[in-house]
N, CA, C and O atoms as a DFTB+ gen file, in Angstrom:
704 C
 N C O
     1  1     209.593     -92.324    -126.720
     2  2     208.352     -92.377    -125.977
     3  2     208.692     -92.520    -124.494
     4  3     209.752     -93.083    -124.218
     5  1     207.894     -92.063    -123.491
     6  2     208.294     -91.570    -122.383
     7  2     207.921     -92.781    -121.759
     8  3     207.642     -93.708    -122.519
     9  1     207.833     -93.037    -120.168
    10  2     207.407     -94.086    -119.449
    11  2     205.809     -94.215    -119.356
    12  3     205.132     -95.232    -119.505
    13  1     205.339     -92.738    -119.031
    14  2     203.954     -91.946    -119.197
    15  2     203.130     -92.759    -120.446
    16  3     202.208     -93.537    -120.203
    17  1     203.563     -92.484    -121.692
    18  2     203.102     -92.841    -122.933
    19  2     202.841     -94.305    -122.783
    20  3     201.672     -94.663    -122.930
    21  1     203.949     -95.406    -122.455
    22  2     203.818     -96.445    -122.722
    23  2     202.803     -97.174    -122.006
    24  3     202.022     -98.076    -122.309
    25  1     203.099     -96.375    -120.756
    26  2     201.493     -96.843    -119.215
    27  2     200.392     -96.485    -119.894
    28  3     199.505     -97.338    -119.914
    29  1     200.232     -95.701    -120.330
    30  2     198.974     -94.918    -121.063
    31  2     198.687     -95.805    -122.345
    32  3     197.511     -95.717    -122.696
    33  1     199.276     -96.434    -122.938
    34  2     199.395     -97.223    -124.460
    35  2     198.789     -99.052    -123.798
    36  3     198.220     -99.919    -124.462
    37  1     199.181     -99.099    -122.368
    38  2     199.366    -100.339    -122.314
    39  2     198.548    -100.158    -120.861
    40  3     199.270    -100.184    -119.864
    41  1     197.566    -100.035    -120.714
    42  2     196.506     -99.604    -119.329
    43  2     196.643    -101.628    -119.092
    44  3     196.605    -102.075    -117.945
    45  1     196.728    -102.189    -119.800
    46  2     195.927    -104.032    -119.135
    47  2     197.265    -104.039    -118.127
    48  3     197.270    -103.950    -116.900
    49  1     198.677    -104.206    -119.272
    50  2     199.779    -104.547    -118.227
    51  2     199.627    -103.656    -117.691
    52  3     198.505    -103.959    -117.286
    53  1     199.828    -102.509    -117.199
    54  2     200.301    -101.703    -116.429
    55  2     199.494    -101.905    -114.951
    56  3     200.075    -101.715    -113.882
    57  1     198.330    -102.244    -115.026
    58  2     197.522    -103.263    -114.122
    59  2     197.480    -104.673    -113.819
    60  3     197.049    -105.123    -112.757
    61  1     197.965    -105.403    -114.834
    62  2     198.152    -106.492    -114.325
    63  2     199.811    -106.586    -113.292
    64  3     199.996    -107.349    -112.344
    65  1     200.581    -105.808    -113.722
    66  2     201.500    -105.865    -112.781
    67  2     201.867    -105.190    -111.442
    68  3     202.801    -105.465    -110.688
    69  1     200.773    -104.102    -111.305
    70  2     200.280    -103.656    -110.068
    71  2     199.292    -105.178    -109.136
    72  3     199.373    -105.468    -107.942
    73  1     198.572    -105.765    -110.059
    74  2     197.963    -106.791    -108.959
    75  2     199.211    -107.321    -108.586
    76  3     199.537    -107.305    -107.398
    77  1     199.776    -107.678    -109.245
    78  2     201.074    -108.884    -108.800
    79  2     202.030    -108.509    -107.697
    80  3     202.724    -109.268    -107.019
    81  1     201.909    -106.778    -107.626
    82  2     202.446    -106.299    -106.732
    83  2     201.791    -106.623    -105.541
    84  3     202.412    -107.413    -104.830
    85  1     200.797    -106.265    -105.158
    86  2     199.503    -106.321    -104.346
    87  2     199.594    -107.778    -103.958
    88  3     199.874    -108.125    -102.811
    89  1     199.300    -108.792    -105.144
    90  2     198.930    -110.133    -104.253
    91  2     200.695    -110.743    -103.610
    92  3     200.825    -111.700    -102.847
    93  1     201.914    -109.859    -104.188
    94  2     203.320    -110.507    -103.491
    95  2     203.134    -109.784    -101.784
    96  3     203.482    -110.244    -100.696
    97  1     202.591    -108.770    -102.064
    98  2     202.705    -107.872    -100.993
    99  2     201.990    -108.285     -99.336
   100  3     202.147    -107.975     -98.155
   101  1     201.196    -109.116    -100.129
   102  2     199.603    -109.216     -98.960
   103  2     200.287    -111.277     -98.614
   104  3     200.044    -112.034     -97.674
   105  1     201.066    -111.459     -99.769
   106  2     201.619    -112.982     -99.431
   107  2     202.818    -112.982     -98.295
   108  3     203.128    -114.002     -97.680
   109  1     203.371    -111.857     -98.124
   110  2     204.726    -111.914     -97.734
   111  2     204.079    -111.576     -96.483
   112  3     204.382    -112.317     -95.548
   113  1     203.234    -110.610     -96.224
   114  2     202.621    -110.254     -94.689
   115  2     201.997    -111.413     -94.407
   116  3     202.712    -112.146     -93.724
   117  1     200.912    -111.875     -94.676
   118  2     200.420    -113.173     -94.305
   119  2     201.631    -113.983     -94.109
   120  3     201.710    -114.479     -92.985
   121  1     202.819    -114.302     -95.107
   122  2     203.933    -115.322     -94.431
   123  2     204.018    -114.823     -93.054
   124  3     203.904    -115.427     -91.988
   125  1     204.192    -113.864     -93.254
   126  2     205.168    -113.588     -91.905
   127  2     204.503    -113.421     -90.652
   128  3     205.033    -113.362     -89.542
   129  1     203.113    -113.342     -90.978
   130  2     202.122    -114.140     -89.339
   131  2     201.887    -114.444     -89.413
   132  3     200.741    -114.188     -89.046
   133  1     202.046    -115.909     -90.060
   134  2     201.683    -117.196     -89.894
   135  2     202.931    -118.155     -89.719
   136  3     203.672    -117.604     -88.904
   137  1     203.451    -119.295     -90.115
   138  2     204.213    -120.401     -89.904
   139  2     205.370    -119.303     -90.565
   140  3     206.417    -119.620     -90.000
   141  1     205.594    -118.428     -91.281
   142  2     207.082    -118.438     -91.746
   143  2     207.711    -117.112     -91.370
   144  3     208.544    -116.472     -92.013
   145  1     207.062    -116.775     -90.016
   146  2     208.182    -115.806     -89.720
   147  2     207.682    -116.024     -88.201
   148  3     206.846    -116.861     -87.860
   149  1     208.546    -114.847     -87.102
   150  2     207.929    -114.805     -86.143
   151  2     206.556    -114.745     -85.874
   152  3     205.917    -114.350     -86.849
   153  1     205.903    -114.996     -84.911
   154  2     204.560    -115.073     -84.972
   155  2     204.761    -113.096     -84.086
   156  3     205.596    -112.655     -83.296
   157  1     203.325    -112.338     -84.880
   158  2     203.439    -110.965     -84.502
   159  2     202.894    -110.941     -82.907
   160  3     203.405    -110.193     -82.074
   161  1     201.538    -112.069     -82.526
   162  2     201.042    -111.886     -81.856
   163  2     201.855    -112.192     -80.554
   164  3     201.698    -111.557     -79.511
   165  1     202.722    -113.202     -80.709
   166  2     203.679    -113.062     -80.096
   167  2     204.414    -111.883     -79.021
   168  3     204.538    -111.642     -77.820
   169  1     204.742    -111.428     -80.178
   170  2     205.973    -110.370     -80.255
   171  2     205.421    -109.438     -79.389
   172  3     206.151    -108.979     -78.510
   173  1     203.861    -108.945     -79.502
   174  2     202.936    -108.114     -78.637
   175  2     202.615    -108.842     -77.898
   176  3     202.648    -108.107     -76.911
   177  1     202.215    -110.029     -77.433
   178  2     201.901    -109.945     -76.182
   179  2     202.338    -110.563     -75.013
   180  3     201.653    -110.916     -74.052
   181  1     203.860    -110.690     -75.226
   182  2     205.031    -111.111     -74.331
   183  2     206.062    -110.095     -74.325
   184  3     206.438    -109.371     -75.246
   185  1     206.517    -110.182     -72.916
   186  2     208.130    -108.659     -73.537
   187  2     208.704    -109.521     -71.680
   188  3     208.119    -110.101     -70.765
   189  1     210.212    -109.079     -72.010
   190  2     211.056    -109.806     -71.095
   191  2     211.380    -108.484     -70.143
   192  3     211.629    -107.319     -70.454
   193  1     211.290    -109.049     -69.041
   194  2     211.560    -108.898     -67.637
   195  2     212.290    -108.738     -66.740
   196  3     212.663    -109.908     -66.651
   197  1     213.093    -107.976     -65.580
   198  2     214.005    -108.609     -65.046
   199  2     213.912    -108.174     -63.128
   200  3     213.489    -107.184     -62.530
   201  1     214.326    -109.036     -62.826
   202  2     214.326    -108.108     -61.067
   203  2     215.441    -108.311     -60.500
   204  3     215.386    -108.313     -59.270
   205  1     216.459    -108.487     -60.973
   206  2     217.803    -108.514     -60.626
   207  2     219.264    -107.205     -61.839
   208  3     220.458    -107.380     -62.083
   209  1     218.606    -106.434     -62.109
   210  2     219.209    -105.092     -62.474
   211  2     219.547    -105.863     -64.219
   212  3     220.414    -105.244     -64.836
   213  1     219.076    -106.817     -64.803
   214  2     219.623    -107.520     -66.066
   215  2     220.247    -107.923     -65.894
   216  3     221.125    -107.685     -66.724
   217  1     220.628    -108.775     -64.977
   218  2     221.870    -110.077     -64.790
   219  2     220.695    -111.230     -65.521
   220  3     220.968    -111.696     -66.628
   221  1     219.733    -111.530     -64.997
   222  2     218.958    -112.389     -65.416
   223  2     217.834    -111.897     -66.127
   224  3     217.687    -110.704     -65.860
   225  1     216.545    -112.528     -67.323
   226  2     215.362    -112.239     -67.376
   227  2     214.583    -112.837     -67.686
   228  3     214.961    -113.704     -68.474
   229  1     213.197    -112.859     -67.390
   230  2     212.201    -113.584     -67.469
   231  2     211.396    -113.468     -68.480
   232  3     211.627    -112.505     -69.212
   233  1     210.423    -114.219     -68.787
   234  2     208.955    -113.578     -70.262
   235  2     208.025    -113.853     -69.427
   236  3     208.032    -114.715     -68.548
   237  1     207.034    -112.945     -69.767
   238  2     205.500    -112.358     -68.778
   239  2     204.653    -111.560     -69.912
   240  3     205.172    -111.228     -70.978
   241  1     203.369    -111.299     -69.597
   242  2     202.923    -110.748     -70.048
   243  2     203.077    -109.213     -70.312
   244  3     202.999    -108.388     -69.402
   245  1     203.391    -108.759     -72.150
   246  2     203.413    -107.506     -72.003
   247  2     202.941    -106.480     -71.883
   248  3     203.452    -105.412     -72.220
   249  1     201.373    -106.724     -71.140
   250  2     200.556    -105.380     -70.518
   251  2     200.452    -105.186     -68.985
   252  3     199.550    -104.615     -68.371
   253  1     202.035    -106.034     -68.291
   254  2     202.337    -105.475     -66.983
   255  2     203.055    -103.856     -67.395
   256  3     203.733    -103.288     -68.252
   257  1     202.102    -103.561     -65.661
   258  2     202.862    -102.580     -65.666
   259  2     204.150    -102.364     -64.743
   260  3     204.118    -102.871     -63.622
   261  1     205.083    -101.772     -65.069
   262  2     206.379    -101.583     -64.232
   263  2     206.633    -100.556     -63.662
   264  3     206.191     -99.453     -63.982
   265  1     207.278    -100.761     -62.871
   266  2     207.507    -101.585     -62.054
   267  2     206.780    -102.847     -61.037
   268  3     206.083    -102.418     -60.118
   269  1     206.886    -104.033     -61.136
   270  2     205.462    -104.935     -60.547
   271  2     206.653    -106.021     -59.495
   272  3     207.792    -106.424     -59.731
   273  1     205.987    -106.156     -58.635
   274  2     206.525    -107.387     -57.520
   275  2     206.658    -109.100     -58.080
   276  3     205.721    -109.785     -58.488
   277  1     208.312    -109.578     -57.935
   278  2     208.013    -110.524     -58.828
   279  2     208.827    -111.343     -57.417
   280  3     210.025    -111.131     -57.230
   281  1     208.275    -111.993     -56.765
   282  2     209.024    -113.126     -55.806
   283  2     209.250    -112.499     -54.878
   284  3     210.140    -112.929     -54.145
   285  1     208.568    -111.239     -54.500
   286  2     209.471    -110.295     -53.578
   287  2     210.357    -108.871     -53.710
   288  3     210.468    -107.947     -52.904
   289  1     210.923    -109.049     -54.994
   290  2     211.526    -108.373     -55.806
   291  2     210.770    -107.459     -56.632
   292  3     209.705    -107.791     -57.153
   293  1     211.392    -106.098     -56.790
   294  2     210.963    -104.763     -57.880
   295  2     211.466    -105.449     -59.096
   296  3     212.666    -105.720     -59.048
   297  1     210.693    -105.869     -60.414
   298  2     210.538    -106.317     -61.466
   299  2     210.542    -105.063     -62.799
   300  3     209.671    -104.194     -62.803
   301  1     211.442    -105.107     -63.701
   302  2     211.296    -103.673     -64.679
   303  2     211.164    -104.814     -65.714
   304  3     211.346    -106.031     -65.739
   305  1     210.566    -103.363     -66.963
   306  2     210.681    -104.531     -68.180
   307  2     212.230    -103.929     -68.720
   308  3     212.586    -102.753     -68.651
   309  1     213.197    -105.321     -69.387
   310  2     214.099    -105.004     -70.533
   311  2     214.619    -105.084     -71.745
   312  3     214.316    -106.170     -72.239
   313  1     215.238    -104.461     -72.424
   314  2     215.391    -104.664     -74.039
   315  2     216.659    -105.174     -73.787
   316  3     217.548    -104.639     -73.124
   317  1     216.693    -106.646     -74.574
   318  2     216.991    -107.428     -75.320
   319  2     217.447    -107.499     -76.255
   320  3     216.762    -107.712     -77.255
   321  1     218.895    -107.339     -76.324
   322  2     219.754    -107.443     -77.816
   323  2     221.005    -108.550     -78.050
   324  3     221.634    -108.985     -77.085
   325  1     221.227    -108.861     -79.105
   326  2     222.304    -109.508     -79.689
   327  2     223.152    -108.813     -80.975
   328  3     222.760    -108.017     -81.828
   329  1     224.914    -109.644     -80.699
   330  2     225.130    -108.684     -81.956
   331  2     226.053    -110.155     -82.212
   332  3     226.609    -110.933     -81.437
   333  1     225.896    -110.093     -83.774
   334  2     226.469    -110.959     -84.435
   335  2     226.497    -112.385     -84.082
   336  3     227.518    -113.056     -84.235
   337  1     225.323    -112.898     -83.580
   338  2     224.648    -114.354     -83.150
   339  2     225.074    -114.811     -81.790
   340  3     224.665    -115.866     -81.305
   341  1     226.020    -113.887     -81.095
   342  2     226.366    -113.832     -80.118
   343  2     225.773    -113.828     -78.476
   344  3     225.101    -113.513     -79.458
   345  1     225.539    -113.834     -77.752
   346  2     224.936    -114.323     -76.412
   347  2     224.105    -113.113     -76.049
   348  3     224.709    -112.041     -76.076
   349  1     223.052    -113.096     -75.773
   350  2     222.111    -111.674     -75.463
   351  2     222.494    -111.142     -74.278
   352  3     222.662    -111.811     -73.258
   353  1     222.683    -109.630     -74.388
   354  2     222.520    -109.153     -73.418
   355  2     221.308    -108.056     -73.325
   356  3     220.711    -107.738     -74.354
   357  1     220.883    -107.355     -71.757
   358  2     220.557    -106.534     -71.632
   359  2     221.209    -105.108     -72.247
   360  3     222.390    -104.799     -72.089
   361  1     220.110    -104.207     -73.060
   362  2     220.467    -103.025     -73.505
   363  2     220.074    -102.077     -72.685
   364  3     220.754    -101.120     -73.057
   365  1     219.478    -101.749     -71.889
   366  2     218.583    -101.223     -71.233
   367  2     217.280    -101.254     -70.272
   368  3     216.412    -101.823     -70.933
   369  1     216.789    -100.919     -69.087
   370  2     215.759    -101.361     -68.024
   371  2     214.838    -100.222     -68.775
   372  3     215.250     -99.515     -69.695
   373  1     213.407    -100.171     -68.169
   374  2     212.496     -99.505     -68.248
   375  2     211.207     -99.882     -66.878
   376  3     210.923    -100.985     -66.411
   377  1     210.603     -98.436     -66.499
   378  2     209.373     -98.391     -65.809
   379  2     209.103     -97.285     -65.966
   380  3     209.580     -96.269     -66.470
   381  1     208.103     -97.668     -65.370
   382  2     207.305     -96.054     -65.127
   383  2     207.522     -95.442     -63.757
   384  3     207.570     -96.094     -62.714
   385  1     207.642     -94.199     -63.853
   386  2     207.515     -93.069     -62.143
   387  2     206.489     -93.653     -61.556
   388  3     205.635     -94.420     -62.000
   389  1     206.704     -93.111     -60.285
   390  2     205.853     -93.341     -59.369
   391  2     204.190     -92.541     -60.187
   392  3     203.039     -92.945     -60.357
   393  1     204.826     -91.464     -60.447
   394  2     203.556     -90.604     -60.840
   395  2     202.245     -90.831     -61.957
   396  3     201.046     -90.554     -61.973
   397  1     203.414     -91.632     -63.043
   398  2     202.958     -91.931     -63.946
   399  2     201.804     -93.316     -64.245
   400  3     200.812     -93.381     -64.972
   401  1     202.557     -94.496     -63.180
   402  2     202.170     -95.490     -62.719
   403  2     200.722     -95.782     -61.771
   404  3     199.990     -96.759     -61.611
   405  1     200.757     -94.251     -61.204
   406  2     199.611     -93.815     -60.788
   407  2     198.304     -93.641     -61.770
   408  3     197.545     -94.561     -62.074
   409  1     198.237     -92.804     -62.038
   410  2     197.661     -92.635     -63.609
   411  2     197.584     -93.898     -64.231
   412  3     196.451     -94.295     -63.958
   413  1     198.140     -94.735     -64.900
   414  2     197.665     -95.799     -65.400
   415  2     196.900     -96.901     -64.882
   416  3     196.168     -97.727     -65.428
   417  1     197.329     -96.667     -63.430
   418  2     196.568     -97.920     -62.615
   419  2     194.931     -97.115     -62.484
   420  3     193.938     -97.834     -62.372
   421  1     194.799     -95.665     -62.510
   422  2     193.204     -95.024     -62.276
   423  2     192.607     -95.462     -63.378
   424  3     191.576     -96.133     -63.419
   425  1     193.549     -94.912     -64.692
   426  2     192.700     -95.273     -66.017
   427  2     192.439     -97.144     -66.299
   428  3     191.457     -97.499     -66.951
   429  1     193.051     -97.794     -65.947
   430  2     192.858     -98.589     -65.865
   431  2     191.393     -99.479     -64.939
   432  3     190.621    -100.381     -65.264
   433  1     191.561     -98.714     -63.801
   434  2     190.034     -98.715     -62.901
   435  2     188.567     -98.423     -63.726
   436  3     187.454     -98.949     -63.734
   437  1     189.334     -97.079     -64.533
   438  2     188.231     -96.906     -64.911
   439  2     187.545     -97.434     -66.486
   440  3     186.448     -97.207     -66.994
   441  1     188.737     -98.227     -66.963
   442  2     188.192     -99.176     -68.027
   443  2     188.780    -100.582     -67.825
   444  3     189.708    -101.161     -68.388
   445  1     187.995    -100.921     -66.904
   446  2     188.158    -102.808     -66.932
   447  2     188.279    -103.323     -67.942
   448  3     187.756    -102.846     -68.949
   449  1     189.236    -104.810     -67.978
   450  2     188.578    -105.691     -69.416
   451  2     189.259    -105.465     -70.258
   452  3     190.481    -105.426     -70.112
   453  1     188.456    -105.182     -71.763
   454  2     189.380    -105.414     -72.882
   455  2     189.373    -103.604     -73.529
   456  3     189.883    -102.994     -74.468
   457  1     188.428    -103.283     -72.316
   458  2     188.023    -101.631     -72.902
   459  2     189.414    -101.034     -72.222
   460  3     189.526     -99.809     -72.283
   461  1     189.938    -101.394     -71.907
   462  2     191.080    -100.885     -70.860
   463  2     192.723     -99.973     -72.059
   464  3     193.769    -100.487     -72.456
   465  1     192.250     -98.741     -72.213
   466  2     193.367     -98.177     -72.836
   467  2     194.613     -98.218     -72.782
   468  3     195.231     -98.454     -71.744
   469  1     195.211     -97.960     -74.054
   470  2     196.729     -99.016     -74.178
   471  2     198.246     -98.071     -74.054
   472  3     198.855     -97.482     -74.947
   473  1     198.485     -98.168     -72.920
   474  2     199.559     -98.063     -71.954
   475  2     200.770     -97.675     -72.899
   476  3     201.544     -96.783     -72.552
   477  1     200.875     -98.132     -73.709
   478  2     202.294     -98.390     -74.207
   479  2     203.332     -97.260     -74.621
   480  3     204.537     -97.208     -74.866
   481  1     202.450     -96.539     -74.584
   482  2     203.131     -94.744     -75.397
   483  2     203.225     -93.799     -73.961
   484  3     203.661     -92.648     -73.918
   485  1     202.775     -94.480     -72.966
   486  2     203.370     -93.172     -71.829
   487  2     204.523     -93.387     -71.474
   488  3     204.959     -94.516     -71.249
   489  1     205.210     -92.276     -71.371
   490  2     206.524     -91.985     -70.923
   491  2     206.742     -92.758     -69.893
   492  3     205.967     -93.016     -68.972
   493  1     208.242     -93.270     -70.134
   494  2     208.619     -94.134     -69.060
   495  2     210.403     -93.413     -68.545
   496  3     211.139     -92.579     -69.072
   497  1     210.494     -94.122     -67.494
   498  2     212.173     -93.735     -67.012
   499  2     212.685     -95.074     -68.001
   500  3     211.991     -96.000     -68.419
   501  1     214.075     -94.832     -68.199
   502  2     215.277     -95.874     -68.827
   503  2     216.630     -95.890     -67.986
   504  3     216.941     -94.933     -67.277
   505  1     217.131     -96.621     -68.062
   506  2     218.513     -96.293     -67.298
   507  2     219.640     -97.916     -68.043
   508  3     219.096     -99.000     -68.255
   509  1     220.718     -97.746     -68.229
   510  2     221.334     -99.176     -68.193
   511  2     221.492     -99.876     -67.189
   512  3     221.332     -99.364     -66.080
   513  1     221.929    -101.541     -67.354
   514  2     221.877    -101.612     -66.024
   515  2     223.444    -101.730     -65.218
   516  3     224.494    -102.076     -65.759
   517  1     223.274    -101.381     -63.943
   518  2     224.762    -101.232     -63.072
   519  2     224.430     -99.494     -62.948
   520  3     224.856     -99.075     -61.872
   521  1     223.959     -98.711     -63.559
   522  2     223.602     -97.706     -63.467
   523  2     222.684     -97.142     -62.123
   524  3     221.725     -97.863     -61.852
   525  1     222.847     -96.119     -61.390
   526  2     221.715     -95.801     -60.858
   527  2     220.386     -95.007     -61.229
   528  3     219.248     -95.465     -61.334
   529  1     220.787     -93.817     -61.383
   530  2     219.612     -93.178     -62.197
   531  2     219.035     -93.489     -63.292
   532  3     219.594     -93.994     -64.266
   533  1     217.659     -93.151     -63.174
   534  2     216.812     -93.281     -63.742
   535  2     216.486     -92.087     -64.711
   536  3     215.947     -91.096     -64.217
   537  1     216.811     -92.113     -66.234
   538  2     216.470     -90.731     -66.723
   539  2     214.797     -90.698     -67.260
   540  3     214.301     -91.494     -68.057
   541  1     214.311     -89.893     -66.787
   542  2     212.916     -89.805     -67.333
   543  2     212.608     -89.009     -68.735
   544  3     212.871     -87.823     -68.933
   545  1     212.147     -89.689     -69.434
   546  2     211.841     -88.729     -70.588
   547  2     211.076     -87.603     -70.651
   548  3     210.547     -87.295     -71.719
   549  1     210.936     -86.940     -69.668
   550  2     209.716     -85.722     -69.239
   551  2     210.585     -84.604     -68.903
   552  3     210.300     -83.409     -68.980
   553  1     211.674     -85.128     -68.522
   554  2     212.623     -84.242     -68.210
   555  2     213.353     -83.166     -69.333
   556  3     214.260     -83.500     -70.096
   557  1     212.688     -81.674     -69.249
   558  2     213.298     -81.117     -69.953
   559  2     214.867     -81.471     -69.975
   560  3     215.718     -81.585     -69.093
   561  1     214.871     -81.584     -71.240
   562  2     216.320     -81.731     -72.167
   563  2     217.205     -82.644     -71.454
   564  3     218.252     -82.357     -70.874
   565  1     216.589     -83.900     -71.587
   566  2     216.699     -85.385     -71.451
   567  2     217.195     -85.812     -72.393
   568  3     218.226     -86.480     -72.310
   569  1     216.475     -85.489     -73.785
   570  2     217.001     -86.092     -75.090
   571  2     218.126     -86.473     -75.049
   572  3     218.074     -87.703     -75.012
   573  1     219.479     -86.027     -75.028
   574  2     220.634     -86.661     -75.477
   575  2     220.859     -87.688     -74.371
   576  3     221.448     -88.653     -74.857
   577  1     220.634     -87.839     -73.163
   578  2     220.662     -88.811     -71.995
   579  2     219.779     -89.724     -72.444
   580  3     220.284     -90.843     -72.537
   581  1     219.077     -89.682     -72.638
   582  2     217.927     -90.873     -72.957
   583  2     218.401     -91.364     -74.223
   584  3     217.819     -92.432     -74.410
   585  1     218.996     -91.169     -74.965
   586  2     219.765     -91.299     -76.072
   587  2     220.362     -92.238     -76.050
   588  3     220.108     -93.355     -76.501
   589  1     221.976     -91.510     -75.041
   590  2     222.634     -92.636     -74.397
   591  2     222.107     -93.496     -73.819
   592  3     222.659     -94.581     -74.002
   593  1     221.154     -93.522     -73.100
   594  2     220.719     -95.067     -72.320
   595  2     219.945     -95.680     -73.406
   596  3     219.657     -96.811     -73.014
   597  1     219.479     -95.487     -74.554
   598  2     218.736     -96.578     -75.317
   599  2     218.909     -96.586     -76.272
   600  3     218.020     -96.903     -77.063
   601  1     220.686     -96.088     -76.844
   602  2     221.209     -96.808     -78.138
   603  2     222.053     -97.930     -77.634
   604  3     223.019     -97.529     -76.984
   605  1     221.952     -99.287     -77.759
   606  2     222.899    -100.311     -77.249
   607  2     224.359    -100.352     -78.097
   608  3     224.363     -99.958     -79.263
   609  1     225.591    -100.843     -77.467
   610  2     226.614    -101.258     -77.683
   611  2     226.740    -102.490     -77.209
   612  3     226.376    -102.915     -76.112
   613  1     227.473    -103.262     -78.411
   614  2     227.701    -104.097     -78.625
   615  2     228.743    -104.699     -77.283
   616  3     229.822    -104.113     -77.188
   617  1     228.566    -105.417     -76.633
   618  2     230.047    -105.899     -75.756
   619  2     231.167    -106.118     -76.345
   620  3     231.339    -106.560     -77.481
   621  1     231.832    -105.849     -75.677
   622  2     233.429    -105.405     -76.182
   623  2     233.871    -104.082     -77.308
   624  3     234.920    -103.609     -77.747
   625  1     232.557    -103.855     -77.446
   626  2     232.939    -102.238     -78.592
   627  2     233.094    -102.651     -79.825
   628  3     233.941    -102.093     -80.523
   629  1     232.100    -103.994     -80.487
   630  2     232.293    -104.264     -81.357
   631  2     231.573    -103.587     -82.190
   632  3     230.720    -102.810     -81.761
   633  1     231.827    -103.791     -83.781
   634  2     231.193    -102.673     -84.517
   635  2     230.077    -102.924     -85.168
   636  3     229.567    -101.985     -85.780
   637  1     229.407    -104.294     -85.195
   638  2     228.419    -104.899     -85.494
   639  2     227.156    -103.885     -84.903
   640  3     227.443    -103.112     -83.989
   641  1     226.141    -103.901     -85.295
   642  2     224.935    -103.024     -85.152
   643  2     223.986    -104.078     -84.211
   644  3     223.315    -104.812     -84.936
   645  1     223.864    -104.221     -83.342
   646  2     223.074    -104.531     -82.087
   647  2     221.085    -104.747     -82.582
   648  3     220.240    -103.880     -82.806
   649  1     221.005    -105.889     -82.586
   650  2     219.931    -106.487     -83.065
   651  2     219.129    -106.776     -81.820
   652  3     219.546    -107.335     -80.806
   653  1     217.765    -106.253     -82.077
   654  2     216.479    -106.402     -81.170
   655  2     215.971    -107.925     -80.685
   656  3     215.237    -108.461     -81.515
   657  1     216.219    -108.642     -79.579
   658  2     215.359    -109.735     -79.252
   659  2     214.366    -109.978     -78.650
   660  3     214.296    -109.701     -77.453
   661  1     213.172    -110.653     -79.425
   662  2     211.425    -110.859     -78.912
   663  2     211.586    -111.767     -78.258
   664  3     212.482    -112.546     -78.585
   665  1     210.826    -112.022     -77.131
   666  2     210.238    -113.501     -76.187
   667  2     209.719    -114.223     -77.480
   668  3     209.455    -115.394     -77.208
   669  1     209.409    -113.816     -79.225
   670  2     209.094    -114.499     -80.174
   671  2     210.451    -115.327     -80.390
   672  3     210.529    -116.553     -80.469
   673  1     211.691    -114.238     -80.485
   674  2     212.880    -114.819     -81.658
   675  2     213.575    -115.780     -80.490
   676  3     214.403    -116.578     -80.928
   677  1     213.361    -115.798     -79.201
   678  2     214.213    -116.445     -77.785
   679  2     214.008    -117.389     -77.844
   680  3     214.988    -117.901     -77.303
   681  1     212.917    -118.709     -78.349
   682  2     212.309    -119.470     -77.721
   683  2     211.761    -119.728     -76.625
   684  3     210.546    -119.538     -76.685
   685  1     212.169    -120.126     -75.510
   686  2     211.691    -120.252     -74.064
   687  2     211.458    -118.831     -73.360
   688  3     210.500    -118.422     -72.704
   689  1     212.974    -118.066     -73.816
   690  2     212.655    -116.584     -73.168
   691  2     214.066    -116.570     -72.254
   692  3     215.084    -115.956     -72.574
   693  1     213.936    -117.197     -71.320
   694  2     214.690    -117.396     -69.722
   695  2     216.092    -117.264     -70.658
   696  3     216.348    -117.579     -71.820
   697  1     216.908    -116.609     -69.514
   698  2     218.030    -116.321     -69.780
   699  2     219.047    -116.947     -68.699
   700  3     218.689    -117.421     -67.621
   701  1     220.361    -116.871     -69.158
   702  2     221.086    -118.055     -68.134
   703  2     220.700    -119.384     -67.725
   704  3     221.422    -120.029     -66.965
């Protein structure tokens, strides 16, 4: 008898262990925004900072836009990695063009508040930092450059796989 037959022979279990799926499924998401994992809301609405090229970085709110004036200083946002529990570094800077930055600050004019459309998917420049250029992703046949600037390596060329850090997983955030 096939798998088919027996689902078909046995319709109660074959439903009762689909709920069980369902209520593990909807328990483990609820864990995990609430007390037993990072908090999500978190994770969205903080992202780390820097105005010193990623020597240092800060946590701010993550619906600045970047490039923004922080003390005086041109402020980018940056990604945040660790490998093997090891000391975070910067993987990469990010802003937006002049051009682009434009554009978001109009649309933004023109929806104040909470109506204010969400930024997060327009193309931005990347670059590492110590780097000068800025590669823009608009740039025909960018892809493999943009590539290189936003797959991280590990310091020292280790072979460990380079893990993402939230202003959630940091605690305080501040670096150094």
């Amino acid at each position: 008898m096939g798998i088919r037959e027996k689902i078909n022979k046995s319709q109660q279990i074959s439903m009762t262990a689909a709920v069980c799926v369902i209520v593990i499924a909807l328990s483990f998401i609820i864990w995990q925004m609430t007390k037993g994992g990072p908090s999500l809301s978190a994770a969205m609405t903080k992202a780390f900072y820097s105005d010193d090229d990623g020597k240092t970085w800060f946590v701010d709110d993550a619906q600045k836009i970047v490039p923004f004036d922080h003390h005086g200083k041109e402020a980018v946002r940056v990604r945040v990695f660790r490998c093997n529990g090891g000391e975070p570094f910067v993987g990469y800077l990010e802003r937006y063009s002049d051009e682009i930055k434009a554009r978001i600050l109009e649309m933004a004019a023109q929806h104040p508040g909470d109506s204010a459309p969400d930024f997060s998917l327009m193309p931005m420049e990347v670059r590492k930092p110590g780097e000068k250029t800025w590669v823009n992703t608009l740039t025909p046949n960018s892809y493999m450059e943009y590539k290189r600037v936003t797959v991280p390596v590990c310091p020292g060329g280790g072979a460990s796989e380079p893990a993402l850090v939230t202003p959630a997983d940091s605690g305080n955030g501040a670096s150094n």
